[in-house]
N, C-alpha and C positions, 0 to 999 in steps of 0.2 A: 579480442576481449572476451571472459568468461564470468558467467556468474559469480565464482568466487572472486574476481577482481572488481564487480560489479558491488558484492556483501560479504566478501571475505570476512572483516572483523564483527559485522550484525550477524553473520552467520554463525559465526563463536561465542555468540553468547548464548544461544541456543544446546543447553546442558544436555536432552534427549537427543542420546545421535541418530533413532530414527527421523523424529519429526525433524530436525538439521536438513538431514536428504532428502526429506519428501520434500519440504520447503525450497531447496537447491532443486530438485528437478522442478519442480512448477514453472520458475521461472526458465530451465531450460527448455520445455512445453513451449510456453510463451515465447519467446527468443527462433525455435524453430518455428513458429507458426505466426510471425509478422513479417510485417512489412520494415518495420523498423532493427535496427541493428543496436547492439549493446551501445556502440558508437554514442548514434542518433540521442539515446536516454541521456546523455550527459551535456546534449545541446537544444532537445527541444524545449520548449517552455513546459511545462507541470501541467499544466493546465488549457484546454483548449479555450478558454474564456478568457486569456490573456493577452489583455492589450499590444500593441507594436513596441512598447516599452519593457517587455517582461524579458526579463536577462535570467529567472531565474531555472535552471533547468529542474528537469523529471527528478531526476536521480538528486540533486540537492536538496530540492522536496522531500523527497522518500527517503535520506537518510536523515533527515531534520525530522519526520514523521515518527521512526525506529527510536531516535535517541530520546527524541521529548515524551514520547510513550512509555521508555525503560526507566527513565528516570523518575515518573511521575509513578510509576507502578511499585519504587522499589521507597519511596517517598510514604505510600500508601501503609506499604507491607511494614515500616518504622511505625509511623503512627494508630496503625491500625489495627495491625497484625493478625490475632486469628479472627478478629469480630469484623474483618472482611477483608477474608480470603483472596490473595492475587496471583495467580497462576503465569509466574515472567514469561516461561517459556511460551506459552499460550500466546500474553502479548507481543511480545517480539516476532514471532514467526507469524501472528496475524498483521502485524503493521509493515511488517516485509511484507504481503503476499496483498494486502488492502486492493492496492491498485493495479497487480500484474494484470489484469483484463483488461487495461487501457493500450498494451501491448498489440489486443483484437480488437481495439474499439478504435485508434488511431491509424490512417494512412498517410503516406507525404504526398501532398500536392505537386506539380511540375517546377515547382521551387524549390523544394525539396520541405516545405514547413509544415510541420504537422495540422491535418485536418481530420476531424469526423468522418470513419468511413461509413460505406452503408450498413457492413455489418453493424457498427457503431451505433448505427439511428436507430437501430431495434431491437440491439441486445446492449444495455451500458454494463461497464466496469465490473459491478460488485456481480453480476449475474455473471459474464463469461468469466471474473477470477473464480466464481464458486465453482465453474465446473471445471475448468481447469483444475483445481485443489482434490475435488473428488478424486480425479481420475486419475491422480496422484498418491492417493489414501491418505491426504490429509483430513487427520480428525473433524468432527463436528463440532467440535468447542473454537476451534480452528476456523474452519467455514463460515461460521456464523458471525464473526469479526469484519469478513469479508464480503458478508451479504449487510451487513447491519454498521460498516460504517460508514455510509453516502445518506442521502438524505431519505434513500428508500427504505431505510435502517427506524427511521422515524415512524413508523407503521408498526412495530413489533417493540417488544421488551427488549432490552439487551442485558449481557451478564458485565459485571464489572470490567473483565476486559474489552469486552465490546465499547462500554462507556470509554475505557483507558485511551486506546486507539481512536477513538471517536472524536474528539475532544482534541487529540492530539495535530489529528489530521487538518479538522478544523481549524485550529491555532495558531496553524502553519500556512494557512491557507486563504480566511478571512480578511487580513491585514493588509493580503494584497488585492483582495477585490472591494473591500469596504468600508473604509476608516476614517476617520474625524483626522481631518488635518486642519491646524491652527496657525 
């Protein structure tokens, strides 16, 4: 399994065919540098804070993360238009790229289920995707999507797409750890 079988059609929406590639290798960075297998994204849980009930994988997450962020962005750019600015390409390849550090932040257990590695317990997510991104030359309007959309992101200003992304994530993510059921 390859990246592009991983973001094939989130990857195509990405109109700049550099930023496209840099995006596409991040994730191959990531992919060569875990523990886990392209496989593994489509069976672990999303989320290490999920319950013995959590059916829903990584990768259903993060493409539910892509779609609800493009939509919401292109939603914006209708209503909105020049009196605030939305940069898709921007969003999309930063809600692709949000969580690749959970790639270095995740080990499998002797069960094979995902847990917190030690690298994990000292560098989280949005820190090893940013330097993964760098190293990559993904832009800084880029980066900053990926530093600023976990809750460490709360500390700093964010630019519109950061909020896009942000929100997005969150959205997709909230419901299943804490909701009003009636």
């Amino acid at each position: 399994m390859t990246v592009q079988s991983l973001w094939g059609e989130e990857l195509a929406w990405i109109e700049n065919d550099e930023l496209r590639e840099k995006t596409a290798r991040v994730w191959e960075l990531a992919l060569e540098r875990s523990v886990l297998s392209a496989e593994d994204l489509h069976r672990i849980p999303f989320t290490l804070k999920a319950g013995p009930d959590m059916h829903v994988s990584f990768m259903a997450h993060k493409r539910a993360v892509v779609h609800v962020a493009k939509e919401a962005a292109l939603k914006m750019q209708q209503f909105f238009g020049d009196d605030l600015p939305v940069n898709l390409d921007t969003v999309i390849a930063g809600a692709i790229l949000c969580d690749v550090g959970k790639l270095l932040e995740y080990e499998l257990d002797e069960n094979g289920e995902s847990v917190q590695g030690a690298y994990g317990k000292y560098v989280r997510h949005p820190f090893s995707g940013v330097s993964l991104a760098e190293e990559c030359g993904i832009p800084p309007e880029v980066t900053h999507i990926i530093a600023a959309h976990a809750a460490e992101g709360d500390l700093i200003k964010r630019t519109t797409e950061a909020y896009i992304v942000h929100h997005a994530d969150f959205m997709t993510f909230l419901p299943f750890k804490e909701r009003l059921e009636i």
